[in-house]
N, CA, C and O of each residue as an XYZ file, in Angstrom:
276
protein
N       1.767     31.899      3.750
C       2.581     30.975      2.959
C       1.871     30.658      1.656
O       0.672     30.379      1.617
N       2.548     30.704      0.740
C       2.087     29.852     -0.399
C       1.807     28.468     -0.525
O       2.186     27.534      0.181
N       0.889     28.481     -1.808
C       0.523     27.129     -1.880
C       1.752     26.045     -1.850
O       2.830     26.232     -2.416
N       1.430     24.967     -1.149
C       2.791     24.044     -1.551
C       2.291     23.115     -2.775
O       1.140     22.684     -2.825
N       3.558     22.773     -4.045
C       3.088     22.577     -5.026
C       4.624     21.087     -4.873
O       5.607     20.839     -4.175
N       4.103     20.696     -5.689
C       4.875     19.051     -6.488
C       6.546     19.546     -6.166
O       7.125     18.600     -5.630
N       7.398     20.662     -6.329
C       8.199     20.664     -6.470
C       9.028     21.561     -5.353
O      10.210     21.904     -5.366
N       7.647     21.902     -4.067
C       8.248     22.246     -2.933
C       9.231     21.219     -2.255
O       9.180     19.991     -2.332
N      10.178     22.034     -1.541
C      11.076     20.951     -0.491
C      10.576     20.947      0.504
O      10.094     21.922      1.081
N      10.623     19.444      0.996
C      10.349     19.203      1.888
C      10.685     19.633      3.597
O      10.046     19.297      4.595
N      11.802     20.410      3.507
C      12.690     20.924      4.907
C      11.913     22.242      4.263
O      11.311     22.353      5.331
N      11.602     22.888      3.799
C      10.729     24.231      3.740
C       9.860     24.163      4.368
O       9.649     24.997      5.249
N       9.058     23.147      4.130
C       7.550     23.169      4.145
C       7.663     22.746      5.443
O       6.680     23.081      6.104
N       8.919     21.819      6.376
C       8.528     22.135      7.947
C       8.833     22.692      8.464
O       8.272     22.825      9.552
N      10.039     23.539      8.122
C      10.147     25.184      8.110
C       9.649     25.474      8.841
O       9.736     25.274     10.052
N       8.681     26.296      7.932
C       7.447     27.030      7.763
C       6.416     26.355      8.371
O       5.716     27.007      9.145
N       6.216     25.424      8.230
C       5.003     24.693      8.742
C       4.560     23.506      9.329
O       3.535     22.933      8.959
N       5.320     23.092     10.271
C       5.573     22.006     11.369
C       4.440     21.135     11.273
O       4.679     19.935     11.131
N       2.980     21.610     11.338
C       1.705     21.151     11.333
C       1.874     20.285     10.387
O       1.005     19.420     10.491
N       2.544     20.102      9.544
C       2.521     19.034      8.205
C       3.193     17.986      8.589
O       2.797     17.040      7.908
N       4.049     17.634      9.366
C       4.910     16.620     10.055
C       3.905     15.283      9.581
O       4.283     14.569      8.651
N       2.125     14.901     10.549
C       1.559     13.701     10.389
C       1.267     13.466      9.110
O       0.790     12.354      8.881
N       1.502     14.626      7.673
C       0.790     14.108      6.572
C       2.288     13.270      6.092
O       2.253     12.060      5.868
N       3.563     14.061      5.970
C       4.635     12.851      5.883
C       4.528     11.731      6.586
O       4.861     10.662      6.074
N       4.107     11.792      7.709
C       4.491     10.151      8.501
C       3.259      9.277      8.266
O       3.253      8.080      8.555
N       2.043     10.023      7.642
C       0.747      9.106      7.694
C       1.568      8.737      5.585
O       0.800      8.048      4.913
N       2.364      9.003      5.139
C       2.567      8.059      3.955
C       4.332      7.288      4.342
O       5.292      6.975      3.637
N       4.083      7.247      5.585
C       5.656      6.261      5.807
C       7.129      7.227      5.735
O       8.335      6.983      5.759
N       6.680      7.863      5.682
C       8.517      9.291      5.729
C       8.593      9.386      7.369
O       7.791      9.897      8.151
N       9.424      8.938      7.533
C       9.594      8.847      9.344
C      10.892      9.314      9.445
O      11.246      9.320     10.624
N      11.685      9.681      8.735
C      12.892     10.018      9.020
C      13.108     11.560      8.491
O      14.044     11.727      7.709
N      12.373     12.611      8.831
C      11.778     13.938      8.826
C      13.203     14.704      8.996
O      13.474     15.787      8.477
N      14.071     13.918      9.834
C      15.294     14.770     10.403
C      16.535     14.617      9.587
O      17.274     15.572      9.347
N      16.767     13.323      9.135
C      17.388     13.389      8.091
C      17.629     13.929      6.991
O      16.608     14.418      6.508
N      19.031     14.134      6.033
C      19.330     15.558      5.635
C      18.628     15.185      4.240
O      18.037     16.026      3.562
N      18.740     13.994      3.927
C      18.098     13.674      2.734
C      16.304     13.978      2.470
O      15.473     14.606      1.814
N      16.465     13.250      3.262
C      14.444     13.921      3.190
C      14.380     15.175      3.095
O      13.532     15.506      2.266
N      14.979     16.153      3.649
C      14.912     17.350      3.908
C      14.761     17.465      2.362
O      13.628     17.607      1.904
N      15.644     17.422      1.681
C      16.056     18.442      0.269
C      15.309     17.462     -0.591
O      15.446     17.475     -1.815
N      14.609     16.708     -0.041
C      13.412     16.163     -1.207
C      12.411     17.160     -1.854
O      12.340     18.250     -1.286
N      11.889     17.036     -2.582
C      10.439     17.357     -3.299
C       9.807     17.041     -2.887
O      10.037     15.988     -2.292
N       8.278     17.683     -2.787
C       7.544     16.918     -2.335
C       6.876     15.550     -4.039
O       6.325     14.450     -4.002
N       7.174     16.130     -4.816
C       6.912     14.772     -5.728
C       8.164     13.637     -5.551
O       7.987     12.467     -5.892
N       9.096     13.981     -5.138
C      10.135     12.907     -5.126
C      10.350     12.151     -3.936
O      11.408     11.563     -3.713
N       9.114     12.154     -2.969
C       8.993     12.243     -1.659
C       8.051     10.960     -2.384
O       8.720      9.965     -2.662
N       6.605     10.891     -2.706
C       6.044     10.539     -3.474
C       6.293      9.664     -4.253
O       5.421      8.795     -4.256
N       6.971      9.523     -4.819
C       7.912      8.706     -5.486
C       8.203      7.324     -4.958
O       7.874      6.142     -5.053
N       8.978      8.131     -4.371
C      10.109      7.403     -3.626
C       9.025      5.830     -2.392
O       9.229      4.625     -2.246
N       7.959      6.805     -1.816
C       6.972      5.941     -0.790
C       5.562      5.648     -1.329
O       4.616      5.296     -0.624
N       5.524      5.852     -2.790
C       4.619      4.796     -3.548
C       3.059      5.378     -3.415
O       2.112      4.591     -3.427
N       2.816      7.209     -3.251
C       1.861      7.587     -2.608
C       1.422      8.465     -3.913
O       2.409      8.757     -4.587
N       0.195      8.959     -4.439
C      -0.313     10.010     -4.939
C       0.064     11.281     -4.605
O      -0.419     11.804     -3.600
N       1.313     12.194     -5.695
C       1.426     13.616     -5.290
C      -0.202     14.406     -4.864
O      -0.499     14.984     -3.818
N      -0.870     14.215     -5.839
C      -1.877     15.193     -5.492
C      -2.470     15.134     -4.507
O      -2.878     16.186     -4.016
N      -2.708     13.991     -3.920
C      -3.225     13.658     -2.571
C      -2.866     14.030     -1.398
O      -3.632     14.366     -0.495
N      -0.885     13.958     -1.326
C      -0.262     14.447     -0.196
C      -0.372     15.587     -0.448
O      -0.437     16.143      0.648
N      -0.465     16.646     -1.567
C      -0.319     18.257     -1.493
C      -1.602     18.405     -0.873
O      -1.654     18.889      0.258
N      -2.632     18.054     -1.462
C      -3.982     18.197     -0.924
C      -3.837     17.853      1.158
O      -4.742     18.136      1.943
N      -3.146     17.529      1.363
C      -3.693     16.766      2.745
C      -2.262     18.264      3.407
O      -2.410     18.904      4.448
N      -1.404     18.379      2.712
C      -0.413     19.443      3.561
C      -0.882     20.821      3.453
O      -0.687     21.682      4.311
N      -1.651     21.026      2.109
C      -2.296     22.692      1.794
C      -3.470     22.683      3.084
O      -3.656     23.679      3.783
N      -4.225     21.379      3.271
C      -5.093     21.575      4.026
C      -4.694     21.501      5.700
O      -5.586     21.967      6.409
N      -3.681     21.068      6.321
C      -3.083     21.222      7.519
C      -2.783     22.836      7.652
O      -3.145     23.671      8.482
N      -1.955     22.909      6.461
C      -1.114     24.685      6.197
C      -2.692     25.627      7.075
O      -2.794     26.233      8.142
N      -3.810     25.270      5.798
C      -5.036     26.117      5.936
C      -5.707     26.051      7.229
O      -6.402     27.018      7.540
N      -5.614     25.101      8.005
C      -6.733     24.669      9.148
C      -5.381     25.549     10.392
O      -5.697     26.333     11.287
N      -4.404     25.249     10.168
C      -3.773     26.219     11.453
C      -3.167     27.578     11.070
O      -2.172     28.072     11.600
N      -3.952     28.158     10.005
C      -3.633     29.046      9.552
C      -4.952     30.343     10.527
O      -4.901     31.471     11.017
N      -6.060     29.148     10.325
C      -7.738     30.090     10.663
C      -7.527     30.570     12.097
O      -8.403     31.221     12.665
């Protein structure tokens, strides 16, 4: 998978990569299933729950990477 960047969606990225589920819910996105979250960004995700983009990409690239090894 590619890097996930500011303007990935969010229903991609659990897609692809389920392992990322606790970095949404450790910044308050609890509603993962809903259609709206889904077609978020991950910057508009961010936004929206008052969190540092770079921080959450950093914490989902590094879930992506650790169950990748």
């Amino acid at each position: 998978m590619a890097t996930i960047t500011k303007d990935t969606i969010i229903g991609d990225i659990l897609d692809i990569a389920p392992e990322t589920a606790p970095a949404f819910l450790s910044i308050g996105m609890h509603c993962l299933g809903c259609p709206a979250s889904r077609n978020e960004t991950v910057e508009q995700a961010c936004m929206v729950h008052g969190v540092s983009t770079e921080e959450l990409l950093e914490q989902l690239n590094l879930a992506i990477a650790a169950n990748r090894k």
